[in-house]
N, C-alpha and C positions, 0 to 999 in steps of 0.2 A: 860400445860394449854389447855383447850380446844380453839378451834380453831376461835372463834369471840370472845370471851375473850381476847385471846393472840393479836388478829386485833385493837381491842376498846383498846388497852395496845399501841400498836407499834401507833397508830394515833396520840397519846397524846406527844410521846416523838418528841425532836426536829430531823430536818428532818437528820444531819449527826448521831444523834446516831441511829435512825432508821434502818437507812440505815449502819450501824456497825452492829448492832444487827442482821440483816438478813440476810450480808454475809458472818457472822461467825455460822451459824446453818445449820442442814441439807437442801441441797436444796429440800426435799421434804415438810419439814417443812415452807418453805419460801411457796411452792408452795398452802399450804394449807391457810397459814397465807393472803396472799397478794387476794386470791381470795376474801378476806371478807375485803377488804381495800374498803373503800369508794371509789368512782372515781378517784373526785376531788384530794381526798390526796395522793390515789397512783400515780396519774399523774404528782403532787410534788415532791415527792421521784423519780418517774426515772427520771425525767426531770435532779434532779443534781445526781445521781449515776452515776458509772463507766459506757458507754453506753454498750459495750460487757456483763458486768454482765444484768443489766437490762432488753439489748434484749435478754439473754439465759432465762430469767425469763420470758420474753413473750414467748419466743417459748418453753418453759417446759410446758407452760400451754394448750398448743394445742394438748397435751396427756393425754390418758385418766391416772384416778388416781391407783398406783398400778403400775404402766409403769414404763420402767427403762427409758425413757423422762423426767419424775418428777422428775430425779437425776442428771439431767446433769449440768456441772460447763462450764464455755467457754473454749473451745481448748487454750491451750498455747506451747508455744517452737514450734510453726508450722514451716515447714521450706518447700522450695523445694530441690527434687531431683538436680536439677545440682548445689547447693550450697556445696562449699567444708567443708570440717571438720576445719581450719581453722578459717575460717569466723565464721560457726555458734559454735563451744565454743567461741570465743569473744565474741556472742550476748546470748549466755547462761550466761555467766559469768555478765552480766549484768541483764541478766533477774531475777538470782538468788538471787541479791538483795529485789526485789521484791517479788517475789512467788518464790513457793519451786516445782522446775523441776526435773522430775524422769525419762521421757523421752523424746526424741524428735521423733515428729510425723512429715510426708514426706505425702506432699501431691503435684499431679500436679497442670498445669495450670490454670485447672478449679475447684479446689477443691478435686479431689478426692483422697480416702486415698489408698495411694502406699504402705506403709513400715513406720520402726519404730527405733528407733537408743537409743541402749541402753547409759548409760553416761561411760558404760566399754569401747563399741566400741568406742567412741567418742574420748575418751581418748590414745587408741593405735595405733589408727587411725594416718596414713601420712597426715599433714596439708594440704596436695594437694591433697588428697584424693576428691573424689566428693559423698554426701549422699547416690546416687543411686550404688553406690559402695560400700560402709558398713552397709546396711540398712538390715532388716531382714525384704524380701518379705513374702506378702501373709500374712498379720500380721492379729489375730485373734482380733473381733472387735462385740460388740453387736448394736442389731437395736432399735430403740426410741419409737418402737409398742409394743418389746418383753414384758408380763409381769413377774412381779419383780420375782414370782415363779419360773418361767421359766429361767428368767437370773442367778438366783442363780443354778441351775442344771449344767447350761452352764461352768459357775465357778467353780464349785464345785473344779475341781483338777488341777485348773492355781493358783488361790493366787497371783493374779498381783494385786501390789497396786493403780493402774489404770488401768480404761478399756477405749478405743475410743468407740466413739457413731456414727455409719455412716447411712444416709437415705438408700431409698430402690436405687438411683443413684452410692450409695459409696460415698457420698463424708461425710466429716468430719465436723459434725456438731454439736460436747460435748464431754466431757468425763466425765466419770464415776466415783469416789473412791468407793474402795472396798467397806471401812470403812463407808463408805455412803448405800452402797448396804445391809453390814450387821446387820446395825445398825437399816434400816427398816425394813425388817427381819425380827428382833428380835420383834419389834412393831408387826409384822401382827402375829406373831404365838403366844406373848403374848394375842393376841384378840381375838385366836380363839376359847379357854373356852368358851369364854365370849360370842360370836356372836353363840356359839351353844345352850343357853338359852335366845337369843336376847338383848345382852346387847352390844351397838355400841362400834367400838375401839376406837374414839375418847374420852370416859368416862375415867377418874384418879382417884386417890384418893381424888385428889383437884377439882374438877369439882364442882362447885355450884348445891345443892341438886336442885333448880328448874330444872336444865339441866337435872340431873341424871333421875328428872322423866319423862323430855320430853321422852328423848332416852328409857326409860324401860317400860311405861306407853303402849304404846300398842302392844307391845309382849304380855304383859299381859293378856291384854283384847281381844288377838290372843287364847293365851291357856286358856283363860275362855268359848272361843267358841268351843274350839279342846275339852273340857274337857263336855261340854253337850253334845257332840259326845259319850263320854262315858256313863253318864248318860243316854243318852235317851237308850240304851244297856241294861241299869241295869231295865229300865223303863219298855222294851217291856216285860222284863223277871218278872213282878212285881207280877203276883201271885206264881209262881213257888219262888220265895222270901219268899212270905210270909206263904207259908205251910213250905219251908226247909229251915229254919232260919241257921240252920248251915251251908250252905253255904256261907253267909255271914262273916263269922269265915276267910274262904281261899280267898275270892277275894283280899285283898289285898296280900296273898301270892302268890296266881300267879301272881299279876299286878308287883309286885316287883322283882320276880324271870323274871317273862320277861322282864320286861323294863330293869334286868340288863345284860341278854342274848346282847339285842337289842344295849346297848351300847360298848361292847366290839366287836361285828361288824359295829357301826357305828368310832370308834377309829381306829379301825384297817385300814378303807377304807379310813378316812380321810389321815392316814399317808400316806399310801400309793399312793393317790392323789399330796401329798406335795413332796414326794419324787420321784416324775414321775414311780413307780412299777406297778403303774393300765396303761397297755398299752392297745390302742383299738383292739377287741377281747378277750380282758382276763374277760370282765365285765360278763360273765356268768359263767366261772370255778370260778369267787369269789362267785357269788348267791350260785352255786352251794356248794361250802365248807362252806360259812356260814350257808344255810341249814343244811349241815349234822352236823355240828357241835351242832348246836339247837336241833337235834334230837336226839342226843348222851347226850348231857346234860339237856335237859328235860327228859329225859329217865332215866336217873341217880336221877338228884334231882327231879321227879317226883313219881319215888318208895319210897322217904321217904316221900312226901308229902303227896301219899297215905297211907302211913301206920300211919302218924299222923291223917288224916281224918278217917280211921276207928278206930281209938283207941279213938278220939273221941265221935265218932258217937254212938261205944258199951258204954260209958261210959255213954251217955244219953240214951242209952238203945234204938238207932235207927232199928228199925228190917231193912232198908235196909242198913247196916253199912257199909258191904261188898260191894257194887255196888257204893255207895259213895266216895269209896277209889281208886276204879276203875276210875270213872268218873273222879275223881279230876289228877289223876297220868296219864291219858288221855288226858284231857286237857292243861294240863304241857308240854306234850310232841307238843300236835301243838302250841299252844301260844309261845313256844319257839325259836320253827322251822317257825314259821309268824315274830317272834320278829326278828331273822338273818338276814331272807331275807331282812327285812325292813331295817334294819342297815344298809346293804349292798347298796339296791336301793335309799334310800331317797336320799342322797347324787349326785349318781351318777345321777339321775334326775334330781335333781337343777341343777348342773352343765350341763344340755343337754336342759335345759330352760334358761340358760344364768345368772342362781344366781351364787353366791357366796353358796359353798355346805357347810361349815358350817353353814352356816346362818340360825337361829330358828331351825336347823334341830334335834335337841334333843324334842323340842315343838312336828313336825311332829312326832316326831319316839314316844314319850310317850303316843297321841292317839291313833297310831296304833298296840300298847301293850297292852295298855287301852282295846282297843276295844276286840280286838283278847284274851286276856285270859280272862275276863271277858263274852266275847258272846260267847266261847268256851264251859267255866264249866255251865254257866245256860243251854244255849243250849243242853249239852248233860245231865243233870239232866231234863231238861222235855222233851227230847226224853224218856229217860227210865223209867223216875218216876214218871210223871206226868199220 
């Protein structure tokens, strides 16, 4: 459900089912849901919730959104180092009544995180054992700033069905499920079609059509503006139009042929952004290959282009047939070699201005394809024929 829909839903129910409802769903879900809660009503609901849940749900929200913060659950099984193994399975064996414990976390006096005790160790452990004794130092642990892209790299080859959440002090302030981690995830990369023709992730299938237009309504009205950038192109070129009408014939096969150039270097940069491959310094060996690449395949599918344009051209009996052919299979080649680069930069520009690099960037990248093979082929028809 979209996200004040789902709020204007959770207001209405009584305050313990509410409050059931939101701490059986993802806490990034909760964290989305509760920001659109009225005051008043959210102030009802924590006042009787569990207070450790409630305050991890104030302080999830003191991160920004996308943050492995927005996923934290409260610490449990906490225990200190000088507590024996003993003592704390007794206090597991009770705690496991209640929640479901995978590990036990070891923190000192002041909160900070020591070590981590699996339920193996726990178990063959000497009763008299003390935690700082069977603990497994130096335990690995993510920060509450990291974004979720980023934690998921971090992950990639642990596969703990928990992770500790430590400030920038160490001390232990959430934990993480995996399950949690990947299941949003799956949400942000499911949006990212979508957010590259401007359509918001919060949109479903069940999203009320009034919502669908808020959210899509002015991307639109974005690429009606990006799209007279094209036009006015077509415009400057308006008498060289109107003597070589058959040029009109190819603009949209080069608009087409480039902007699909331009999208398999904006795909490919995107991945590679998601899977941390674009390291800094490498952002010019990519310009550079997706360049040559544009050159090599407008080069390619520009010799049939031109051979279509003159077989054209003699068939209306153009006496400059030949230089038409030229011109078009010319054009091809830079429009395609503009189209790469731009796949390559757009992206990595948003993201050095502080966007979100999917975001509209197929809107930017279709202008500057637009542009570029279309004020290529006019341009060099009235350099030579005009």
């Amino acid at each position: 459900m979209e996200r004040r829909e789902a709020a204007t839903l959770i207001e209405g129910l009584s305050d313990q089912l509410a409050l059931d409802v939101l701490m059986r769903v993802n806490p990034a879900i909760v964290g989305h849901i509760i920001e659109h809660l009225d005051e008043v009503r959210r102030g009802q609901l924590f006042s009787k919730g569990p207070k450790a849940i409630t305050d991890q749900w104030t302080l999830n929200q003191t991160f920004s959104e996308d943050s492995v913060g927005r996923l934290m659950e409260p610490p449990t099984a906490v225990f200190g180092p000088t507590e024996t193994v003993g003592d704390v399975s007794e206090k597991v064996r009770e705690l496991v009544k209640k929640i479901f414990v995978t590990y036990c976390f070891v923190t000192d006096e002041i909160g900070r995180f020591v070590g981590i005790v699996t339920m193996r160790d726990l178990l063959v452990s000497d009763n008299s054992a003390k935690l700082a004794d069977v603990m497994l130092k130096n335990p690995f642990y993510l920060r509450p700033e990291t974004p979720l892209m980023d934690a998921m790299k971090l992950v990639l080859n642990r596969h703990f069905p928990i992770y500790p959440v430590c400030n920038a002090d160490g001390k232990l302030i959430g934990l993480v499920r995996g399950q949690a981690m990947f299941e949003e995830q799956a949400v942000e990369i499911s949006a990212q079609a979508g957010s590259m023709v401007g359509v918001k992730k919060e949109e479903r299938l069940v999203t009320p059509w009034p919502t669908s237009l808020k959210f899509r309504h002015p991307w639109l009205q974005l690429n009606l503006l990006t799209a007279f950038v094209a036009a006015a192109v077509v415009g400057f070129f308006q008498e060289t139009v109107d003597k070589l009408v058959i040029l009109a014939l190819f603009l949209p096969v080069l608009a087409g042929q480039s902007g699909n150039t331009g999208c398999q270097a904006l795909a490919v940069t995107l991945r590679g952004m998601t899977l941390g491959e674009l390291k800094k310094g490498t952002e010019k060996a990519l310009v550079v290959k997706e360049a040559l690449l544009g050159l090599l395949n407008g080069a390619f599918v520009g010799i049939s282009a031109g051979v279509g344009m003159f077989i054209v051209a003699r068939m209306q009996k153009n006496e400059n047939a030949f230089a038409l052919g030229m011109i078009v299979m010319v054009a091809m080649i830079g429009s395609c070699m503009i189209s790469g680069i731009s796949g390559a930069l757009i992206p990595m520009t948003l993201k050095r201005v502080g966007a979100d690099p999917a975001t509209a960037s197929s809107i930017f990248l279709t202008t500057a394809t637009d542009v570029a093979s279309m004020g290529m082929l006019l341009g060099l028809a009235t350099l030579f024929l005009m």
